[in-house]
Backbone as CSV, one residue per row, in Angstrom:
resi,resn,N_x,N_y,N_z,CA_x,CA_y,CA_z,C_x,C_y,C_z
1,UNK,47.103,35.125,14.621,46.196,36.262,14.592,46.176,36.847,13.179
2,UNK,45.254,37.048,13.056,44.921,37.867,11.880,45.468,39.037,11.299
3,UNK,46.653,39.558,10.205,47.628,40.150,10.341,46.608,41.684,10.077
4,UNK,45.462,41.861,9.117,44.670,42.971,9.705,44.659,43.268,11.081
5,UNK,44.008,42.631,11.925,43.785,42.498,13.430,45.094,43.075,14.111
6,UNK,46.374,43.101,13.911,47.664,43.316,14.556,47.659,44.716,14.329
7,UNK,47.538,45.240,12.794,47.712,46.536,12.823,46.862,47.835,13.984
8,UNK,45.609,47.063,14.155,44.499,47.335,15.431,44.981,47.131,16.591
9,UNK,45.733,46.276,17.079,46.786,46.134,18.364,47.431,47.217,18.546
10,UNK,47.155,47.964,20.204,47.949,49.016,20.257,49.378,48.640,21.144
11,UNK,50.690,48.195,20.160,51.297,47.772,20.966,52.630,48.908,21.504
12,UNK,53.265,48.718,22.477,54.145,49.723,23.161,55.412,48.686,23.594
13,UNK,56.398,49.152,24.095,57.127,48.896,24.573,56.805,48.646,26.095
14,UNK,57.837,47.913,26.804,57.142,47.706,28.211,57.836,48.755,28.829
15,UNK,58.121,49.306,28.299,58.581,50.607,29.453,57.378,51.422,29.720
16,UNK,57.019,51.754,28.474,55.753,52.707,28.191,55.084,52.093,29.333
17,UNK,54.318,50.239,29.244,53.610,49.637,30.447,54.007,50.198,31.841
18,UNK,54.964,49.650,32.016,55.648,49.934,33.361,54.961,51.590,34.187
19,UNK,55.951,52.390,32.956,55.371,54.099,33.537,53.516,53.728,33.411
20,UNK,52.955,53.210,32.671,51.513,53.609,32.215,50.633,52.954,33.917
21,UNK,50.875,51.958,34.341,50.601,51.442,35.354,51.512,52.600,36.479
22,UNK,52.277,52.798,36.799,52.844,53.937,37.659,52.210,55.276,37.932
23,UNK,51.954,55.825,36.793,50.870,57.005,36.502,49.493,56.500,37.175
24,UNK,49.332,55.545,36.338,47.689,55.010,37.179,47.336,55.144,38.374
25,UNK,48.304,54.253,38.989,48.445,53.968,40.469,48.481,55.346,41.198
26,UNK,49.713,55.934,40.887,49.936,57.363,41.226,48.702,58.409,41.165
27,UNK,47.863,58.396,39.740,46.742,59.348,39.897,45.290,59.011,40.687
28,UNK,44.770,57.581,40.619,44.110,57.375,41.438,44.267,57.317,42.711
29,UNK,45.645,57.326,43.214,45.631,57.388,44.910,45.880,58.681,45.119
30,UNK,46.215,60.045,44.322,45.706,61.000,44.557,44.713,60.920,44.318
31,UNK,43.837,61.181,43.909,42.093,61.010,43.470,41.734,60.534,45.083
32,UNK,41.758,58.863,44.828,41.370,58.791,46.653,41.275,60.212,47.839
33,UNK,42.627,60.010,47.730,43.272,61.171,49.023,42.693,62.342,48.972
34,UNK,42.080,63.022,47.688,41.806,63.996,47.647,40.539,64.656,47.996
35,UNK,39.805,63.116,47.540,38.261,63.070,47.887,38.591,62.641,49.249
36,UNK,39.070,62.186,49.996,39.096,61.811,51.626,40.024,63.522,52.007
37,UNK,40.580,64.085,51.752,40.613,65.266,52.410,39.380,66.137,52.059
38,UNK,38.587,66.656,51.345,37.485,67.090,50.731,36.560,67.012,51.788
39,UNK,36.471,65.406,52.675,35.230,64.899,53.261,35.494,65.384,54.545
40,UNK,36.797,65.218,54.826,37.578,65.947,56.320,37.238,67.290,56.490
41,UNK,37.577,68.063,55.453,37.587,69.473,55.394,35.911,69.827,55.452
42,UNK,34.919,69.081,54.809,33.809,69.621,55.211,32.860,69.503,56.691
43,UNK,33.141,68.153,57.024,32.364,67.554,57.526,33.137,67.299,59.291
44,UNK,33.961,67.781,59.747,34.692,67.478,60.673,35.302,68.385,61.322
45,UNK,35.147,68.703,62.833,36.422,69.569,63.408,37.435,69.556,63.180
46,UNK,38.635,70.564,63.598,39.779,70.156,62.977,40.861,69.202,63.775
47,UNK,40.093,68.904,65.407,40.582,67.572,65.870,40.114,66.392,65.346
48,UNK,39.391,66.294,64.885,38.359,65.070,64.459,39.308,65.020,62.723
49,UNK,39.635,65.946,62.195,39.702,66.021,60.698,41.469,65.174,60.682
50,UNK,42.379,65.600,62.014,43.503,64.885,62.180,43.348,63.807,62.945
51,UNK,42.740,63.821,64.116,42.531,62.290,63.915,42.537,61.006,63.233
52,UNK,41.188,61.257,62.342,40.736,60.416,61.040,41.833,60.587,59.968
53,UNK,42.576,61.926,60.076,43.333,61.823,58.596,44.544,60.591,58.759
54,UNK,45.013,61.393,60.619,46.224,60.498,61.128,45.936,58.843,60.719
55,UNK,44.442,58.420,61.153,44.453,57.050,61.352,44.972,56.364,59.247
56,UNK,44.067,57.228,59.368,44.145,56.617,57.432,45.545,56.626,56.765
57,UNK,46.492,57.961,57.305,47.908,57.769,57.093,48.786,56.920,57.522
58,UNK,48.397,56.361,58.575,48.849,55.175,59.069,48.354,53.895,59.135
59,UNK,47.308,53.648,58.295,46.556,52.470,57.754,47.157,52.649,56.650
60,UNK,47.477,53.608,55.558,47.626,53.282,54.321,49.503,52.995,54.213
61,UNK,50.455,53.233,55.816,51.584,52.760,55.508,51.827,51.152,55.444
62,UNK,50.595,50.718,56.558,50.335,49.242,56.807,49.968,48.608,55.324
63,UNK,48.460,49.000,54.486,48.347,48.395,53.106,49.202,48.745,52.156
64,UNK,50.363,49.574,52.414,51.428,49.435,51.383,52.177,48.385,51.987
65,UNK,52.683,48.488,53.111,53.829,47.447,53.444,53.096,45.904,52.807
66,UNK,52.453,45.819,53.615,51.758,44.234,53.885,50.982,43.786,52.557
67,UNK,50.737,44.598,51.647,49.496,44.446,50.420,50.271,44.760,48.742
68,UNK,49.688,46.806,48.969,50.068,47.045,47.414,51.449,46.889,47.048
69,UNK,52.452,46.803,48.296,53.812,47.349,47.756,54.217,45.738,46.600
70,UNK,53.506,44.710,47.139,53.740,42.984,47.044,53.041,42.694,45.785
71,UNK,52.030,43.639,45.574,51.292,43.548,43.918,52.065,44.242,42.924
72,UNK,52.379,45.409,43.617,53.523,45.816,42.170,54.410,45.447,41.678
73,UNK,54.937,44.922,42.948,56.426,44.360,42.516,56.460,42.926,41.989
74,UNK,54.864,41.926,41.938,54.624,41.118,41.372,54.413,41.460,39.636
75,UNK,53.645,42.931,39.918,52.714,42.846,38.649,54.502,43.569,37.476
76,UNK,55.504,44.237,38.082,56.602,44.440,37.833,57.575,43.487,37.124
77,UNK,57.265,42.112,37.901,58.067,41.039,37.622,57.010,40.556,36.539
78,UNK,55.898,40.240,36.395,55.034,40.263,35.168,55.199,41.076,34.179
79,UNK,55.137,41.937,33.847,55.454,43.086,32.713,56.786,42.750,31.911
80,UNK,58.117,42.382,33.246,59.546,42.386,32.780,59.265,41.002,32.089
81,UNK,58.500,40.180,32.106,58.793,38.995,31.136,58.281,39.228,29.657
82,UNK,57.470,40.293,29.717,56.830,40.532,28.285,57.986,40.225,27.218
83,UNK,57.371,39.902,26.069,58.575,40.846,25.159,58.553,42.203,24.771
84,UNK,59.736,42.719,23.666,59.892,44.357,23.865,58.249,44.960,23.454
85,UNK,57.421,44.277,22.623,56.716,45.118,22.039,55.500,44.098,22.463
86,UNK,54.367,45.114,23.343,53.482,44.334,23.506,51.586,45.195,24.027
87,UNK,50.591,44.276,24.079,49.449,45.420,23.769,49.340,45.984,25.222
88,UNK,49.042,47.753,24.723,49.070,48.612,25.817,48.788,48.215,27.096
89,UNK,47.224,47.743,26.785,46.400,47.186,27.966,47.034,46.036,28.929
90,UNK,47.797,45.637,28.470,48.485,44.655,29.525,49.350,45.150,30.946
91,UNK,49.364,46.473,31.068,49.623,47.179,32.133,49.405,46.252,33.015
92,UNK,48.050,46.042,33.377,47.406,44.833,34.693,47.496,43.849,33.687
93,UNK,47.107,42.929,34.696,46.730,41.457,34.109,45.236,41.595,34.250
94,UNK,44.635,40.724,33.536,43.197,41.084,32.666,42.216,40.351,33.966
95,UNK,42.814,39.749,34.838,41.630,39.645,35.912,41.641,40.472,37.067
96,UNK,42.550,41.489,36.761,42.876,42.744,37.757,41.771,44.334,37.093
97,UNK,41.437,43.709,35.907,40.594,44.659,35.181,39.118,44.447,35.743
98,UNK,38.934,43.002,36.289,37.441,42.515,37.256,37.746,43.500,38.212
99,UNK,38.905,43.704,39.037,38.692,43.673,40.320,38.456,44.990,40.483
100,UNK,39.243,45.682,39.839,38.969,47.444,39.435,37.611,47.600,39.455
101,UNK,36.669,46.838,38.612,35.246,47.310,37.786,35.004,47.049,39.559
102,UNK,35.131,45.988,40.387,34.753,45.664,41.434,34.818,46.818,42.550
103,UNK,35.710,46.948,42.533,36.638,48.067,43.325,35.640,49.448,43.022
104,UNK,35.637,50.029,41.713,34.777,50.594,41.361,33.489,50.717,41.912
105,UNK,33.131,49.676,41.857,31.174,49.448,42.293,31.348,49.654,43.669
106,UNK,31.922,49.129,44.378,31.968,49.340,45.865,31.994,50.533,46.277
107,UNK,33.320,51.262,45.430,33.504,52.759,46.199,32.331,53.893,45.440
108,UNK,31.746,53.564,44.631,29.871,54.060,44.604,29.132,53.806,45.234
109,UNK,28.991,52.581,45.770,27.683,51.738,46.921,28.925,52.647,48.111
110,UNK,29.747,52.868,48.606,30.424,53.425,49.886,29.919,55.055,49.998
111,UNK,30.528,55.405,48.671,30.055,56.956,48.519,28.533,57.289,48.551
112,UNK,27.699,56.750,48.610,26.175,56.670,47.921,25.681,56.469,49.306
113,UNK,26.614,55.654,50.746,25.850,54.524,51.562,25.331,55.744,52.602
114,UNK,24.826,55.557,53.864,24.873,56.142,55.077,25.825,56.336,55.734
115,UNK,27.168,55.702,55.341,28.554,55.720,56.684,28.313,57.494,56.201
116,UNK,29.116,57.375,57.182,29.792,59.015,57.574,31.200,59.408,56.914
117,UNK,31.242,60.492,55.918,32.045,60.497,55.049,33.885,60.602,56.046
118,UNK,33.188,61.360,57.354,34.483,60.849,58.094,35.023,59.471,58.181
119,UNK,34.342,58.676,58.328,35.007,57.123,58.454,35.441,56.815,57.138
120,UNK,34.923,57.230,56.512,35.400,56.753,54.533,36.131,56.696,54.242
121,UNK,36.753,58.805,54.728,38.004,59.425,54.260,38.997,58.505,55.103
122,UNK,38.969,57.644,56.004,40.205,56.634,56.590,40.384,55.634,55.378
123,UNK,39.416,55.258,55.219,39.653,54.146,54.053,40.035,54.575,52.713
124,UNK,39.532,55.726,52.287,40.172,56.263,50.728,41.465,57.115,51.029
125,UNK,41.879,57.055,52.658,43.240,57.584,52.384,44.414,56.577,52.652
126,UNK,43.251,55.109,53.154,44.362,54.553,53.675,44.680,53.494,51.993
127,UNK,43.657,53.397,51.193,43.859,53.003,50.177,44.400,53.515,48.881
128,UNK,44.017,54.692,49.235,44.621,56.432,47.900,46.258,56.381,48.378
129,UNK,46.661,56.141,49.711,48.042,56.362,49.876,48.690,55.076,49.957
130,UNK,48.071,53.960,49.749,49.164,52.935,49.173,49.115,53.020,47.952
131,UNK,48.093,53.045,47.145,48.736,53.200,45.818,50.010,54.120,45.441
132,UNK,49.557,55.318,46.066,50.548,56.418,45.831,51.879,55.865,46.065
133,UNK,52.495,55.309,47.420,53.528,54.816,48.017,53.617,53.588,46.923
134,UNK,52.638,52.776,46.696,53.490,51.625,45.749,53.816,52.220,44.428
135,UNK,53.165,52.893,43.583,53.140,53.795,42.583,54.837,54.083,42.296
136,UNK,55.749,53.964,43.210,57.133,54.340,43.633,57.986,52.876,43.055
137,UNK,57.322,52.250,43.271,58.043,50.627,42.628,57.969,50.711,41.236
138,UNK,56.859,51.298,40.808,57.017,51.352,38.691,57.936,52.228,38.391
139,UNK,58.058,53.031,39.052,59.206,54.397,38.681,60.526,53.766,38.813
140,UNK,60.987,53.223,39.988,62.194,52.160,40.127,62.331,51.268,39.264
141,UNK,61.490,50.649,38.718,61.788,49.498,37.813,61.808,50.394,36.287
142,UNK,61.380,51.707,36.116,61.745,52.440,34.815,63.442,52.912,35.337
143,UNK,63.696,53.048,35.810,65.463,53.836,36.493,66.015,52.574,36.089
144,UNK,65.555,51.455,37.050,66.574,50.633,37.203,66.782,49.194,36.150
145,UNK,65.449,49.208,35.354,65.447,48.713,33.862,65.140,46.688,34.305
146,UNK,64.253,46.112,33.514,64.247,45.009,34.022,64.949,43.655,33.970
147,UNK,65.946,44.141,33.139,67.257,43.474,33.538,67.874,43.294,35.042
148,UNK,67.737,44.112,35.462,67.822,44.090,37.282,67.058,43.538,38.242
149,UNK,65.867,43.084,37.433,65.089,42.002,38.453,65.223,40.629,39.068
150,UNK,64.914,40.803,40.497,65.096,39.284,40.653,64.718,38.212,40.266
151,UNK,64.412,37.310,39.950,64.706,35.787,39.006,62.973,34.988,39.692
């Protein structure tokens, strides 16, 4: 690489990665959750508002167990191989940056669609609260340092 070009590299330590992906995770699944309580609180009795909240709290323990908790702790074991100093953006891996833009477009075509913002708020809480819950694996792997990872 072009040793101009390097000085333009914003590179960090992978700890910095580690927390920077943790934060992420962590603020967008509040974000989710927040806009799915928002939709509860307007649009719903307050049996209907626990209902839907209940179901989504317990959908989003299922897509942590079974889903996000299995991406972090992949994307965890990815990061720990870096070396010490490496570019910011590598938080995700760069075809996880598609899926976001993807992820993205959808939850505009969702927000934008005819569903009923009650049924939504199940899905942006059941998806806002696995992140949040996996969000808990980057913080562990900053405590517990990636020397401690499994092999």
């Amino acid at each position: 690489m072009n040793p101009s070009l390097i000085k333009l590299k914003p590179a960090v330590s992978k700890k910095w990665l580690i927390a920077s992906a943790g934060l992420m995770w962590t603020a967008i699944g509040m974000m989710l959750c927040r806009l799915a309580y928002h939709w509860l609180a307007a649009d719903l009795s307050s049996v209907w508002e626990t209902v839907f909240g209940g179901c989504g709290l317990a959908a989003s323990v299922g897509v942590y167990y079974f889903g996000f908790s299995k991406i972090a702790e992949k994307n965890i074991d990815r990061l720990c191989l870096f070396p010490e100093k490496v570019c910011f953006f590598a938080f995700q891996a760069w075809k996880s940056y598609l899926l976001i833009l993807v992820m993205i477009g959808m939850g505009y075509l969702l927000r934008h669609s005819l569903i009923q913002k009650g049924y939504l708020a199940v899905v942006y809480i059941a998806i806002g609260g696995a992140l949040f819950l996996s969000s808990f694996h980057y913080y562990g792997a900053l405590v517990r340092g990636c020397e401690f990872r499994r092999p």
